[in-house]
C-alpha positions in Angstrom: 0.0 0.0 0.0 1.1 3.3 -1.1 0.9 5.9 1.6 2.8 8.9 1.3 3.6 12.5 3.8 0.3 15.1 3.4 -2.2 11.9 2.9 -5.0 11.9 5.1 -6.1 8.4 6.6 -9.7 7.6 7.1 -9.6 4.2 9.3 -11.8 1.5 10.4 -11.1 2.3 14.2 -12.0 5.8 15.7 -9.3 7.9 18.2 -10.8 8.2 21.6 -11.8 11.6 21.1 -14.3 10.5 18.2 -12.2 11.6 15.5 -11.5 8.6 12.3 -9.1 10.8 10.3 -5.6 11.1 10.8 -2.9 13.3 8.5 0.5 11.1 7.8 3.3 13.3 8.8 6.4 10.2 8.4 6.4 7.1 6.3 8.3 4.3 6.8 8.7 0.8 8.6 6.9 3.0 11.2 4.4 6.3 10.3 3.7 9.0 12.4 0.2 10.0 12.3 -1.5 13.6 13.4 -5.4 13.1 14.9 -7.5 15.9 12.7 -9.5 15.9 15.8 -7.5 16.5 18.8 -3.7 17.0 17.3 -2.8 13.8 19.2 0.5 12.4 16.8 1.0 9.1 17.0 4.0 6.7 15.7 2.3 3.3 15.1 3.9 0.6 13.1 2.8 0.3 9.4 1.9 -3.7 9.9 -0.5 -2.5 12.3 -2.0 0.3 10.7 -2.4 -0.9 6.8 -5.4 -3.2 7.5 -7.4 -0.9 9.8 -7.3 1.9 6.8 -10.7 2.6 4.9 -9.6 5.3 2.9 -6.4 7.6 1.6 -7.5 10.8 0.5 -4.6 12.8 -1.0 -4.0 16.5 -1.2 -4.2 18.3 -4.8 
């Protein structure tokens, strides 16, 4: 799966504060992600993240 730096991550699982979209700010064997909600960042590893992801939208 292709994920790149600006994408914005719609996943399967929501952040405790309600929020299901997350802005990728590092790729990698591990990728940051930034909460839209909250601001929360989070570094999670990509094997755990690919399969809960719904939907990549990218930026223009």
């Amino acid at each position: 799966m292709e994920i790149r730096v600006g994408d914005v991550l719609t996943c399967r699982k929501k952040h405790p504060c309600g929020s299901d979209r997350f802005e990728v700010l590092r790729t990698g064997m591990d990728l940051r992600i930034k909460c839209l909600g909250c601001g929360h960042e989070i570094l999670t590893p990509r094997a755990r993240l690919e399969p809960r992801i719904r939907k990549i939208d990218r930026p223009q």
